[in-house]
N, C-alpha and C positions, 0 to 999 in steps of 0.2 A: 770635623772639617780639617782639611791639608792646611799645612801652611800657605800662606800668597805668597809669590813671587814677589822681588823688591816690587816688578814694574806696576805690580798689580795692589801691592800696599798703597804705594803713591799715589796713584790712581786714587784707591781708595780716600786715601786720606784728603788731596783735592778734593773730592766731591763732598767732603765733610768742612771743606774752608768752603765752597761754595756755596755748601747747603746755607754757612752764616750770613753768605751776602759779599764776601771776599773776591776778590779778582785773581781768578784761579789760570795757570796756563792750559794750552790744550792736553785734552784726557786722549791716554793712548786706549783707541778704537778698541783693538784687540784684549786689552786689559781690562776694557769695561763692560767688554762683552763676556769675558771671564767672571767679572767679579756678578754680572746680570745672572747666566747661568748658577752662581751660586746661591744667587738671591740677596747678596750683597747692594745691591744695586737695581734701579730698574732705567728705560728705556721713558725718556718723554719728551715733548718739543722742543723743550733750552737742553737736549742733549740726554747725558745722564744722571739718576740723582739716587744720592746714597741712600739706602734702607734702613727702619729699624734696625734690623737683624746687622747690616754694615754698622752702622754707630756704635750697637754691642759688640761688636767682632773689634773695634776699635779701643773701647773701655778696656776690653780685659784684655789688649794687648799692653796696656798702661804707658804710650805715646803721652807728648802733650797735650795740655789742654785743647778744645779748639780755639782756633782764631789766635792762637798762641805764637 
């Protein structure tokens, strides 16, 4: 898989504060729909919500913890 874009790391990484229950700002559309096509991500009614596959994309970027 390509690198993410910052906007799409970010993105990323929100919806990994969010997944804990954190009060995350607005996820940019276009970035979510990117990281969805990768499978990073999917599509649901609170928006969008990060994947298996996104959380290991996140581990072995070695960011911080979450909720961090």
């Amino acid at each position: 898989m390509d690198d993410l874009t910052s906007g799409q790391l970010e993105a990323l990484r929100d919806l990994a504060r969010k997944k804990t229950g954190a009060a995350v700002p607005f996820v940019n559309i276009s970035a979510a729909r990117a990281l969805t096509d990768l499978g990073l991500a999917e599509r649901s009614q609170e928006g969008w919500d990060i994947t298996p596959a996104g959380a290991a994309y996140l581990a072995r970027q070695g960011g911080p913890p979450l909720g961090a």
